[in-house]
N, C-alpha and C positions, 0 to 999 in steps of 0.2 A: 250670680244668677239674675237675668234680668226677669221682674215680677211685672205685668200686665195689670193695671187696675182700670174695671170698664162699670163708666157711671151711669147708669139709665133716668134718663129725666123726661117728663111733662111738667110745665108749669111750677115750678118750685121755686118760685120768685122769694119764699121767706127760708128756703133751706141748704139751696143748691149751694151757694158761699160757705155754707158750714161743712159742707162734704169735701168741697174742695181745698179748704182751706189745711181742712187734717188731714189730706195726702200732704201735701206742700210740707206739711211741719215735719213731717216722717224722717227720722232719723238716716232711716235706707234708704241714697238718692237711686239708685239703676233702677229707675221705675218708666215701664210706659205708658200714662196716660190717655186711656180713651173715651171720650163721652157721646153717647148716643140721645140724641134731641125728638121727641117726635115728633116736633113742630110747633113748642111751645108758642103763645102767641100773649106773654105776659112778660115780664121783665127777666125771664130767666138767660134767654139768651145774650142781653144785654150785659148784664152778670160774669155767663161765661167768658162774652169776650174779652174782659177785662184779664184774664189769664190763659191768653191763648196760647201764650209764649214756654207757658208749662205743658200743655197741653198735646200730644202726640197727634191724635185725629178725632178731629168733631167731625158728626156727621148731624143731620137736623133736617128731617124728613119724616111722615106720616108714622106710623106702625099701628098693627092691631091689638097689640097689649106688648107689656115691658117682657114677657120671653122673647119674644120677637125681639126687640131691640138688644136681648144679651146676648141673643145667634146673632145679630150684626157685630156687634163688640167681639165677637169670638171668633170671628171671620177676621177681624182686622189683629188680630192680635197675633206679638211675635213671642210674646216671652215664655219664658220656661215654667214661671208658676203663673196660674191666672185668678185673682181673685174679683169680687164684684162690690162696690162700694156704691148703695144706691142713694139718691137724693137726697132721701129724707135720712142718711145715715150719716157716720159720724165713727174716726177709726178713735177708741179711747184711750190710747196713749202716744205720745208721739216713738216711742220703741215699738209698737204692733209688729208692723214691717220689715225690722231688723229681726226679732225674735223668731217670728215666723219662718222666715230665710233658715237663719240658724239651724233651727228645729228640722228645717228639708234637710240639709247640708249636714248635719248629725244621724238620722234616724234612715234616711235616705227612702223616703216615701213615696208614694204617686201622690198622697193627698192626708190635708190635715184640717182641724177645726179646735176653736177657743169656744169661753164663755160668752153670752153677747145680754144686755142689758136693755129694756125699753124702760124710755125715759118719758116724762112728761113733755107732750108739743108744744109745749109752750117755754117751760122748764126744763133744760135738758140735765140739770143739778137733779132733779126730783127721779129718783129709782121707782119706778111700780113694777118693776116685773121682773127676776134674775136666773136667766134661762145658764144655769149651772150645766156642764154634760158632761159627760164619762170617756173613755176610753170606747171602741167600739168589739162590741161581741155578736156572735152571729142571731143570739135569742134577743136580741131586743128589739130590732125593727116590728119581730113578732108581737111586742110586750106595748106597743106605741111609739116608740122610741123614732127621734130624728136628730139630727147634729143640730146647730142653727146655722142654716144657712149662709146669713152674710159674714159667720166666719168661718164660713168653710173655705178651703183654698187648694186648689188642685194643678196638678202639671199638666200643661195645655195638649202634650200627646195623649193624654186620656181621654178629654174629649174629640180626640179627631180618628180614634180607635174606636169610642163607645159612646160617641153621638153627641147632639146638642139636647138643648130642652123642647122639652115636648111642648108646642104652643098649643094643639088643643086642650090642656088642660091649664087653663088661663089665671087656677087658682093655685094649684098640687104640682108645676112642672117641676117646682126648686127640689119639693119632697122625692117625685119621681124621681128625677135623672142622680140624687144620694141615693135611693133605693137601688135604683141599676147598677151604678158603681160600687158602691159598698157591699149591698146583701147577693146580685147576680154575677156579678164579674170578680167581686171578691180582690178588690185590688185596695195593695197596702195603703195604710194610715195611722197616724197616730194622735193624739188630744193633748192641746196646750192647754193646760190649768187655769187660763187667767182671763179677763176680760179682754175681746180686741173690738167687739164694733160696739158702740152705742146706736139704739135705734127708736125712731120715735113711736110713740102706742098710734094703734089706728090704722093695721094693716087692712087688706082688704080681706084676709082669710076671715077676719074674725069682728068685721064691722059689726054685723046682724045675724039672728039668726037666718037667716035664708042663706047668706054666705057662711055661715056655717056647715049647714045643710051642704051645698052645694061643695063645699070643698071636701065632705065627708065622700062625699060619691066620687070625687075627680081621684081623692088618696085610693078608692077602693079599685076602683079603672086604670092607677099606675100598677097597682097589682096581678091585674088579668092584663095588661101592654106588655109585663115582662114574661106573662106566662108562669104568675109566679101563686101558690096556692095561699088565702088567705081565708081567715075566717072573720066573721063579724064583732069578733072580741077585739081584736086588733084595730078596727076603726073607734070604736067605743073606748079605750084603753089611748088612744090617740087624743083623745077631745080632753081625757081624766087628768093624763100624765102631765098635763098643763099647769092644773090647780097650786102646785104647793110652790111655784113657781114663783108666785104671786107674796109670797110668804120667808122665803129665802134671802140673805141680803149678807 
């Protein structure tokens, strides 16, 4: 099975080597390669070209936020599974990618997801955060409930049956388009038990409060996009289910 991996960067002059460097190590070579640039204008693309030869299709042009740049990567992509490794990320074992495969190639999924970690930016040795997840049931999306995204991993005919990501919601598309697939369309999946991405703290959902705020309403708007009924415990139960997270190790 060849696995698609699409890396969205701005500016990641102290990270991008490190995202890159843990596909490269990955046990499972049938990988495609794709990095999308939005015009970094700091030593990232310098960086990239230094492994170009790995590297399937750069592209390095404007965009209006990184969903946009992962409907570009998804556009170019040919493989069977398609997973998203972003700048600031980091796959945490060099088996990730072999296991994953496996796992399709066993259970015979549309789509699956691991544990994923944020690490200190500075120290990526240092755990703060150990987003543990489950297996998926239909009551949980209800409950707050989301995979973590950057390891989730999906068969590419899914998204070109049930769509890309939603760029006007520039904070909640990752959360939406798992909401669409998983809780509307109901297409199969299963849960690898282990860590696959390390990811650095400091995303944008959860800078500030105001981006709090704001991603609370984008989560509640993926909900009324799908035409799907939600109540205001479910955003509330989203911000909560976070906490013990912090805590877990």
């Amino acid at each position: 099975m060849l696995v698609s991996i699409i890396t969205d960067v701005l500016n990641a002059e102290d990270t991008i080597e490190e995202a890159i460097c843990s596909l490269l190590r990955q046990t499972y070579k049938n990988v495609e390669y794709i990095i999308i640039d939005g015009k970094s204008d700091d030593r990232t693309i310098g960086i990239i070209d230094k492994y170009r030869g790995n590297i399937s299709k750069f592209v390095s042009e404007p965009d209006n936020n990184h969903f946009e740049a992962m409907n570009k990567g998804l556009k170019f992509a040919i493989g069977d599974i398609v997973g998203f490794l972003h700048a600031d990320d980091f796959f945490a074992t060099d088996e990730a990618l072999e296991k994953i495969v496996e796992m399709f190639k066993e259970k015979k999924v549309d789509c699956l997801w691991g544990d994923l970690v944020y690490v200190d930016g500075k120290n990526k040795e240092k755990i703060i955060r150990y987003w543990k997840s489950c297996g998926y049931q239909d009551s949980l999306f209800k409950n707050g409930w989301m995979p973590p995204h950057p390891s989730f991993f999906v068969k590419r005919h899914i998204y070109e049956k049930y769509g890309y990501f939603n760029t006007n919601l520039p904070i909640s598309a990752d959360y939406e388009i798992m909401l669409r697939f998983l809780y509307k369309y109901r297409i199969s999946s299963c849960y690898l038990p282990e860590v696959l991405v390390g990811m650095r703290a400091g995303g944008l959902s959860n800078r500030n409060l105001k981006n709090i705020i704001q991603k609370s309403r984008e989560d509640y708007m993926s909900w009324k996009a799908n035409r799907l009924n939600i109540g205001i415990q479910t955003i509330l139960l989203k911000n909560i289910i976070k906490i013990p997270q912090f805590f877990v190790r």
